[in-house]
Structures are given as structure tokens and as C-alpha cells.
C-alpha positions as a Python dict, from the first residue, in 0.01 Angstrom:
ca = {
    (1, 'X'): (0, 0, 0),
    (2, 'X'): (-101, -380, 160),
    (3, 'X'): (-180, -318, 476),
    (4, 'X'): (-30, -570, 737),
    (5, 'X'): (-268, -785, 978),
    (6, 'X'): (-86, -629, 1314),
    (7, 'X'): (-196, -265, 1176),
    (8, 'X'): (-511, -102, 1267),
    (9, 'X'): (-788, -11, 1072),
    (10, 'X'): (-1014, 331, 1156),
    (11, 'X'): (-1344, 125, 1202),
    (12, 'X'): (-1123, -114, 1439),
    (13, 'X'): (-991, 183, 1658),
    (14, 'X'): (-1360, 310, 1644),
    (15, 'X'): (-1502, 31, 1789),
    (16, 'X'): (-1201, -10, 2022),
    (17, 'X'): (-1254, 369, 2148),
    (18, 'X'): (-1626, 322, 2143),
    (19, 'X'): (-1615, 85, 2470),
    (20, 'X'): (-1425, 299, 2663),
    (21, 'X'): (-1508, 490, 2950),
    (22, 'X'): (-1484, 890, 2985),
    (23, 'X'): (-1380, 1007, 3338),
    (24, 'X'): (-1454, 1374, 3396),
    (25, 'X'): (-1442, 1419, 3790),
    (26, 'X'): (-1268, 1243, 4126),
    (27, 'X'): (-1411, 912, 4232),
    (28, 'X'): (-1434, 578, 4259),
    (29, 'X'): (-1467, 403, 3916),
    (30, 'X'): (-1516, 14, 3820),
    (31, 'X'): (-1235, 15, 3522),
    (32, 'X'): (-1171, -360, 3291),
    (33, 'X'): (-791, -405, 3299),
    (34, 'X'): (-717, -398, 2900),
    (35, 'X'): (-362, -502, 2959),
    (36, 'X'): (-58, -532, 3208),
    (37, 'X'): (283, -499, 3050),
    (38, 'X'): (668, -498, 3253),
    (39, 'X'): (832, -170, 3226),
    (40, 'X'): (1163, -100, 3391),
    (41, 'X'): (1209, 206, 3534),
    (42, 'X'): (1531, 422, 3495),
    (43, 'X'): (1785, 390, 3789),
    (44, 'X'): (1774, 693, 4087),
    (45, 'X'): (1924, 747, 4377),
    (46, 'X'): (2202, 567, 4305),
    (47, 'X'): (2027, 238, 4212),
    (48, 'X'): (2311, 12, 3966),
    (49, 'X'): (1962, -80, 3764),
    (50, 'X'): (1585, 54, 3735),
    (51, 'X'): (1314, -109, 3905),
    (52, 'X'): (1026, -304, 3719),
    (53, 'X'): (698, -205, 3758),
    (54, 'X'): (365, -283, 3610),
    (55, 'X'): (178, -88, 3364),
    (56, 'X'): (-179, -178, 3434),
    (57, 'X'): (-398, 7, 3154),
    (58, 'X'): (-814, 37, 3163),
    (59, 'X'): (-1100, 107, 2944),
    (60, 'X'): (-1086, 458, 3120),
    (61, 'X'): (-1015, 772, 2935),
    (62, 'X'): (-999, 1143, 3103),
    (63, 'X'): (-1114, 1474, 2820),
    (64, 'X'): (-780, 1522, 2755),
    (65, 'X'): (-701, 1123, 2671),
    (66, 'X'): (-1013, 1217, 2449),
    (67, 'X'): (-932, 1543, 2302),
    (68, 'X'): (-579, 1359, 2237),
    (69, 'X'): (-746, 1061, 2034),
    (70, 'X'): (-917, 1257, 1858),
    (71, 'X'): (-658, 1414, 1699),
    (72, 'X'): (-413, 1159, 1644),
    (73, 'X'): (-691, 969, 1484),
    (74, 'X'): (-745, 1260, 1244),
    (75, 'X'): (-364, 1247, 1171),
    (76, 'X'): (-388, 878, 1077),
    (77, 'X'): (-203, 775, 1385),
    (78, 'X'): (-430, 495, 1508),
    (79, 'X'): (-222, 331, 1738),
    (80, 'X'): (-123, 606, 1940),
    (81, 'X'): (-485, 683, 1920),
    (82, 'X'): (-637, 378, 2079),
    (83, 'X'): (-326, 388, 2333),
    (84, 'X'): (-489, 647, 2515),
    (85, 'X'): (-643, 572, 2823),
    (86, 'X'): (-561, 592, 3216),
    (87, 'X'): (-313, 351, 3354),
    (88, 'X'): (-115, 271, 3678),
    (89, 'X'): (185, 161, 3785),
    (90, 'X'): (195, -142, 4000),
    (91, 'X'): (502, -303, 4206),
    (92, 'X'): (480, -660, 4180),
    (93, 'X'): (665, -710, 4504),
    (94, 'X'): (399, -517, 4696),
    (95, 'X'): (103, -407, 4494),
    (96, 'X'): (-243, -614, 4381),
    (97, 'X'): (-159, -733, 4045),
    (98, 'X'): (-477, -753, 3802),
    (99, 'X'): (-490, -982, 3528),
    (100, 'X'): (-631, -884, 3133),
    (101, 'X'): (-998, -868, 3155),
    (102, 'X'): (-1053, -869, 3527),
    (103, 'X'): (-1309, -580, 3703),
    (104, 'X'): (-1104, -358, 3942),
    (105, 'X'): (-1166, -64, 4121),
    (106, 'X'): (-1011, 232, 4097),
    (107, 'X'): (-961, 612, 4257),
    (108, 'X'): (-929, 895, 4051),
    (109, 'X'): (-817, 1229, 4139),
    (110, 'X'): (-702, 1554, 4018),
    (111, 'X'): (-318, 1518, 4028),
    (112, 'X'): (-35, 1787, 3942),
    (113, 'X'): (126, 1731, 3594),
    (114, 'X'): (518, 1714, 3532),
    (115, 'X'): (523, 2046, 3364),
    (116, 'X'): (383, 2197, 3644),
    (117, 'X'): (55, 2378, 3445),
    (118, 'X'): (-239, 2237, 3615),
    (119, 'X'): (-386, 1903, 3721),
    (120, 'X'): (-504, 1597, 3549),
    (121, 'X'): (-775, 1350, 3633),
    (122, 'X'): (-544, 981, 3720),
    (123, 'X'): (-572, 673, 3850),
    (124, 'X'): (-429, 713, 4217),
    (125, 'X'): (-544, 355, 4385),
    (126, 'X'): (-649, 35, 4186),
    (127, 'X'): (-760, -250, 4377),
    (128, 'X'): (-939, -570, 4352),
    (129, 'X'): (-1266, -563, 4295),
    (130, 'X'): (-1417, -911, 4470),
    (131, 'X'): (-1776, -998, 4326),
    (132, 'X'): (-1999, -1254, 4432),
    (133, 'X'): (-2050, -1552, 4180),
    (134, 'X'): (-2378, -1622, 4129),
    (135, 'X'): (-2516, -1992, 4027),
    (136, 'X'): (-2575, -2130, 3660),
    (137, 'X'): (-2922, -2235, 3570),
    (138, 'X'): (-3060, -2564, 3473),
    (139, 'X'): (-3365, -2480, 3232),
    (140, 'X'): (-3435, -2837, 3184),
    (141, 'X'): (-3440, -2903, 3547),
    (142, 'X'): (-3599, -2577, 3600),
    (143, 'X'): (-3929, -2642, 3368),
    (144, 'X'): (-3933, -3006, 3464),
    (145, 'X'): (-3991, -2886, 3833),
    (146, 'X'): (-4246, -2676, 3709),
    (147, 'X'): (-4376, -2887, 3504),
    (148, 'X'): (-4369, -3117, 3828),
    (149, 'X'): (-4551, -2873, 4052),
    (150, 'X'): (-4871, -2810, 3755),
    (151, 'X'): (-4893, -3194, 3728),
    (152, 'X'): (-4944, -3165, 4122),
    (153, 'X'): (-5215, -2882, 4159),
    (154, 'X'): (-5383, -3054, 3835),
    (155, 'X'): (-5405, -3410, 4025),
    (156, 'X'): (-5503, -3183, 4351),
    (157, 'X'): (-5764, -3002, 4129),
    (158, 'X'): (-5855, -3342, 4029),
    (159, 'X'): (-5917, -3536, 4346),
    (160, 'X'): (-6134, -3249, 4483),
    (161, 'X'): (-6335, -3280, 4185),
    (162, 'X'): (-6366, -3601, 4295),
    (163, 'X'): (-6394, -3555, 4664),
    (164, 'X'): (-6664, -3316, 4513),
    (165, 'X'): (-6856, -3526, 4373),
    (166, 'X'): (-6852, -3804, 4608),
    (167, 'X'): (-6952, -3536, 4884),
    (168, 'X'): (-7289, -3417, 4679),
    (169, 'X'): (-7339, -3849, 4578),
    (170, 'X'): (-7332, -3898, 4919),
    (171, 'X'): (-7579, -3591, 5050),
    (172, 'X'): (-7774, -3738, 4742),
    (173, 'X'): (-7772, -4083, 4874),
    (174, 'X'): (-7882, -3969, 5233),
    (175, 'X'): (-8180, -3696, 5103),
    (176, 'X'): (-8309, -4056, 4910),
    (177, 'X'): (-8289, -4260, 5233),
    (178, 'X'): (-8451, -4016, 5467),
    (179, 'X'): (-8695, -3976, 5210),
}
């Protein structure tokens, strides 16, 4: 069967998986935002509509997210596979929104699962991440002032060579006339 161009291979979900991060206790993490989708929310408390939210997924996985991959993986479900990894959910009226790509930080913590049967290591806070920029470098510029500064000491090296020279000429010339 032709496989289609929007399908994943298992080298591609490999590679995919293989720059991920594994999360196995509380903490603050630095987490690259792989994607931020809309998803609306189902109406409660009497809301006429759900709410939309942000899904704001990272290149952090917890064991289980691992354990999980694994196995789908094994079952040829490669999608599902690569889909695992921790996310949060974001309002956009009130919350920092990341964008694809961007370093954040995040807090995870042992939370309490739906079922009720133990905890789970989430993302509980994601926030900006600011980072100082540093400068780009002009090599050219660079090696010319270098360049620049051993032209200098060689001239300096140079003249007191020569200031050397005309120092012992000069004792020379006196030693003759006292002579």
C-alpha cells in the first residue's frame, strides 16, 4: 500500500521521539513549545457554548507518556505515538501565550488523575522564558583588528630595534670621542 506524504514513517517518529525530553520528578523545566492549537471546551455551569482554550504542547514527556509510545509504536500507531508528550491549557484572554518554537519555562508536579488511582507528573505553570540576546560577530572585522593590533607591536618591536641601535651608535660614537 502507497503510503501518503502526511503519514509517518517509524524512522521519522524515531527521530521525532529522540529529541524529546523525559521528566521523572517535580520541578522547574526549560520545555520548546512544539505546537499551540484552539480547542473549545464543552459548556458547564450553564454556559450556552464552551470556552476556547489553548493547547500548548512541549518536547516534554513523563514515563508513562514513554511507556505509552512505546507501545503504540509497537502497534504501528505512529501518530498517536509521537502525540505523546506534556501539554497545557492556556486562556488566551488571560494566560502568556507561547508561540511554535519559543523556550518557556515550565512547573511540573505530581497531580491527581481523573480516575482517581494515583498521580501523574504535569505541567502546572508555563511561562515566558526571557533570554538575553547576545551580539553577532564580524570575523572579518574581528581578524582585521587583530591583524591591526600585530601590525602595531611589529612596528613597536621595530622602532625599538631602532631606538636600539641608535642608543648603542650613539654610546659608540661618545666611547670614540672621549677616546
Amino acid at each position: 500500500m502507497p503510503q501518503s506524504q502526511n503519514e509517518l514513517t517509524a524512522d521519522a517518529v524515531i527521530n521525532i521521539l529522540n529529541s524529546r525530553t523525559v521528566v521523572s520528578r517535580p520541578g522547574s523545566y526549560k520545555a520548546r513549545v512544539t505546537s499551540v492549537h484552539p480547542y473549545i471546551r464543552k459548556p458547564k455551569n450553564g454556559e450556552s457554548e464552551g470556552r476556547t482554550i489553548l493547547i500548548v504542547n512541549t518536547d516534554l514527556m513523563n514515563n508513562y507518556q514513554v511507556e505509552r509510545a512505546v507501545a503504540l509504536i509497537q502497534s504501528g500507531n505512529f501518530q498517536e505515538g509521537v502525540n505523546q508528550s506534556l501539554s497545557s491549557s492556556v486562556r488566551p484572554e488571560k494566560d502568556y501565550i507561547p508561540k511554535k518554537g519559543e523556550i518557556v519555562k515550565v512547573y511540573i508536579d505530581q497531580v491527581p488523575v481523573k480516575d482517581g488511582k494515583g498521580n501523574a507528573l504535569l505541567i502546572t505553570n508555563l511561562s515566558e522564558m526571557p533570554l538575553e540576546k547576545g551580539e553577532k560577530i564580524n570575523f572579518t572585522e574581528t581578524l582585521e583588528q587583530i591583524n591591526n593590533v600585530e601590525n602595531d607591536v611589529m612596528d613597536m618591536d621595530v622602532m625599538d630595534s631602532f631606538m636600539n641601535e641608535s642608543s648603542q651608535d650613539e654610546r659608540q660614537y661618545q666611547n670614540k670621542t672621549q677616546q
